[in-house]
N, C-alpha and C positions, 0 to 999 in steps of 0.2 A: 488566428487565435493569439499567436503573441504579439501583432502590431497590438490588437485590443487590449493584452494586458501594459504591454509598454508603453500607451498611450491614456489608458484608464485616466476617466476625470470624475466616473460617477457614481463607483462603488469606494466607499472607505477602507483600499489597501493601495501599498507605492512600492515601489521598488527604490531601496535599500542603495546608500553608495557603496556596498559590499555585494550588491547584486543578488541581494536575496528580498524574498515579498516579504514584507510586514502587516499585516491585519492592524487597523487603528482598533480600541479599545471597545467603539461601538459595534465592530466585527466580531467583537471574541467572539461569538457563537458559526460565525462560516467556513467551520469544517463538518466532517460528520459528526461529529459530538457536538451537537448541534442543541442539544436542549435546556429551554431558559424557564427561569420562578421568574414570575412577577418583572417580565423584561430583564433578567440579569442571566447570563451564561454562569449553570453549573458547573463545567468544566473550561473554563476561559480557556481562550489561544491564542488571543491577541498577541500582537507579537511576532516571530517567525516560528510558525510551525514545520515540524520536521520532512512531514510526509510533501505537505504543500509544497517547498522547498525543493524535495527530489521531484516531485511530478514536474515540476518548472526546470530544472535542471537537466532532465528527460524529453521534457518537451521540444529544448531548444536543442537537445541529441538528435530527436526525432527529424526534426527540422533538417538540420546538416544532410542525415543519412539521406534524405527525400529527394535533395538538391543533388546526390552525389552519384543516387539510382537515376534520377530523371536522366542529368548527363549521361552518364552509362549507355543505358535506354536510348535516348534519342540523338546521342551526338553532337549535341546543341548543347553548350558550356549554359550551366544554371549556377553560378556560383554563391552558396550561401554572404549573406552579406556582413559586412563585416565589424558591424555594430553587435550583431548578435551574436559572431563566433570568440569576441572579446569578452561580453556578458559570462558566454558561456566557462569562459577559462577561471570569470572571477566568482562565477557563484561556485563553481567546482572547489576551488581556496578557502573561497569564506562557509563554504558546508562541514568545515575540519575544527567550526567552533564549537559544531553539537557533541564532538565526540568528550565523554566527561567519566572517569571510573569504569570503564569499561563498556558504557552503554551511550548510545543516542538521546540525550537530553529532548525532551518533547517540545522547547520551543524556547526562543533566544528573546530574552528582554531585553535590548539593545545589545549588549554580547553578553551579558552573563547568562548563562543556560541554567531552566527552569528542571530540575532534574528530578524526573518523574520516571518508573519504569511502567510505560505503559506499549499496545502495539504500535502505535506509529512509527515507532523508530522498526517493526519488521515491515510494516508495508514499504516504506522507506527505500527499507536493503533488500527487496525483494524484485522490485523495477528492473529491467534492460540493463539500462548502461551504471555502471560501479560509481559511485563516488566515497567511498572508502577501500582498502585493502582485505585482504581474504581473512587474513587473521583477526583482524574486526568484525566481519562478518561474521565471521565463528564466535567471536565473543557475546555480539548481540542474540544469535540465535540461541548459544547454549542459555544464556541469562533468562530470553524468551518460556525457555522448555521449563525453564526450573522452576520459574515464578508466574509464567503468564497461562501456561498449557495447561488444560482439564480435556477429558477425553471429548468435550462436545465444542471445544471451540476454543478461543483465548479470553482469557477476561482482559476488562480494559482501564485496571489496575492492580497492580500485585500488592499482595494482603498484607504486610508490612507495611502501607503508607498511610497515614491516620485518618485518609478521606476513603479509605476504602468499603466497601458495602458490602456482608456478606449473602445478605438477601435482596432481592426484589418483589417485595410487598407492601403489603399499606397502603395509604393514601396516594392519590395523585404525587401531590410532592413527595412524597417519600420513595415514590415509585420513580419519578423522576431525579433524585438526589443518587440513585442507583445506579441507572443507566447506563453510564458509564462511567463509573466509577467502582467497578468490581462484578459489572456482571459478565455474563460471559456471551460470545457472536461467536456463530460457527462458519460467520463467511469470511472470518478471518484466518482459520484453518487454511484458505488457498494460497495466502504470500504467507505464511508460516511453513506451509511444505515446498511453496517457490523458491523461500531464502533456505530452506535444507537442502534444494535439487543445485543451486549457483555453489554451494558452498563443499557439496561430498559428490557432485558428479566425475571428477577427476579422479579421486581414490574409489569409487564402488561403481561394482557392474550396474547393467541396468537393470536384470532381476535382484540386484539386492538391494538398490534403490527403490523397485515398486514394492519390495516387499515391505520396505522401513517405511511408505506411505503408506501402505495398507491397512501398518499397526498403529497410525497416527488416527485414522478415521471407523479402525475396529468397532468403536461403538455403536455409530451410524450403519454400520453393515450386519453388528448382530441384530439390533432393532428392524432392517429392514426383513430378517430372515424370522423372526418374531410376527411379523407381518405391518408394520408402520410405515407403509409404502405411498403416505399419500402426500405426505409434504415435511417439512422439517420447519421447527420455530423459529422466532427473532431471537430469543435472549435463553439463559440460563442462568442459575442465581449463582455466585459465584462462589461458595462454599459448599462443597459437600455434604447433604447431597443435593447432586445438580438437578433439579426439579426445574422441567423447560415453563419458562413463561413469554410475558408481550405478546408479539399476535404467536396465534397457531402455526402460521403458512405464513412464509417468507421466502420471497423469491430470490436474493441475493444467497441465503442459506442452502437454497438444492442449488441454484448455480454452480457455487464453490462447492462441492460434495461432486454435482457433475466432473465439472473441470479437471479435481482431482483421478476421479475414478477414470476417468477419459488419459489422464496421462499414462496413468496407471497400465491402460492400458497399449498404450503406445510404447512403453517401457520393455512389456511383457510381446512384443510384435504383431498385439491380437488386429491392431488397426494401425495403419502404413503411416510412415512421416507427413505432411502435407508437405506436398512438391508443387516448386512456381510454376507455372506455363511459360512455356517457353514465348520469347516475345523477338517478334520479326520487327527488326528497324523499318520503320518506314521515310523514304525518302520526302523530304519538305520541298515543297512548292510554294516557289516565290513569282509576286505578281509581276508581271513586267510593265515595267511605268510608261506612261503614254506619252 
């Protein structure tokens, strides 16, 4: 995966001499905010996007760790190479342009940061490995709760910014002009309670971590005790009141509701940590030359 993104010739994104992706202009629509009028991206991202950035950032984390298990594991030195472990030092440097007023700027136009409060910057700081500090962390989450949280999900703009929508209705276009831009996803609720568990699991037990999950998702659980037990929607309109729209059933939506309620319960001891197998070295055989 990242030879094909470090080598890319055929999709219109490059990697950056600050070591971060850029989407060219005819990209802006290739994130998930993804929907276009008349061929033009409603929510452009051209540019460096935030979330893209950490997943790439992550990626190349992933990578290391893989190389460092495999060694581990088999005894056989896998040394991550060293092209990539440079990358990784610099996109880590150059990911410290997004931070702007206390929040993660949604996407860097050559470096000046496009300053939007939308989720990306939680899914962002919700990934594995850190590329900001704790107390940033805290900053984006609390900013998140203020302005992004409704009890069904986050919207995916906070209502102070002029492009923001408080309904999802009308016409095609209109319904599309929405989308994302003030409506609300409940499957973003899963790195919204991710980046609360990275950020308060050091100060609060783990019952009172599941219980501070449980009141993030209260409204999904009085509905299911209501009897709404068959699926949960794409969207909600992002004003009060949050009347669910888009499809009915959305599978991203019970996912993150699972996921969460799954940690939930692994907080509470009701279902055991997953534990690795253990793994026997096996000895390598080498051919003997003739």
């Amino acid at each position: 995966m990242l030879d094909g993104i470090l080598t890319n010739t055929k999709y219109p994104f490059f990697i950056r001499e600050d070591g971060l992706i850029e989407l060219k202009e005819e990209f802006a629509h290739a994130t998930w905010m993804d929907v276009r009028i008349d061929g033009r991206a409603v929510t452009p991202r051209n540019g460096a996007p935030v979330e893209i950035n950490a997943l790439w950032y992550n990626a190349i984390c992933c990578y290391a760790s893989m190389c460092e298990e495999y060694t581990n594991l088999s005894g056989i030195p896998y040394p991550p190479q060293d092209n990539v472990m440079k990358l990784k030092d610099l996109v880590f440097n150059s990911f410290q342009k997004f931070w702007i007023n206390g929040y993660l700027a949604d996407r860097l136009l050559g470096d000046e940061p496009v300053e939007e409060i939308r989720p990306n910057a939680v899914i962002a700081l919700s990934l594995p490995w850190q590329l900001v500090d704790k107390e940033k962390m805290e900053q984006v989450w609390q900013v998140a709760f203020n302005e992004l949280y409704t009890p069904y999900g986050l919207r995916t703009l906070n209502p102070k910014n002029f492009r923001f929508r408080k309904k999802y209705y009308g016409t095609q276009r209109e319904r599309d002009l929405a989308f994302h831009n003030g409506s609300v996803w409940a499957w973003l609720l899963g790195a919204f309670c991710g980046l609360y568990l990275k950020t308060h699991r050091d100060t609060m037990s783990d019952l009172e971590l599941a219980e501070k999950l449980g009141e993030f998702i209260s409204t999904f659980r009085y509905s299911f005790m209501r009897g709404h037990i068959a699926t949960i929607a794409e969207v909600w309109d992002g004003d009060h009141p949050h009347f669910p729209k888009g499809a009915p059933a959305k599978a991203i939506s019970v996912a993150a509701l699972y996921n969460i309620e799954s940690f939930i319960a692994y907080l509470k001891g009701i279902i055991p940590p997953l534990q690795k197998k253990p793994v026997t070295k096996k000895k390598t055989l080498q051919r003997k030359r003739k």
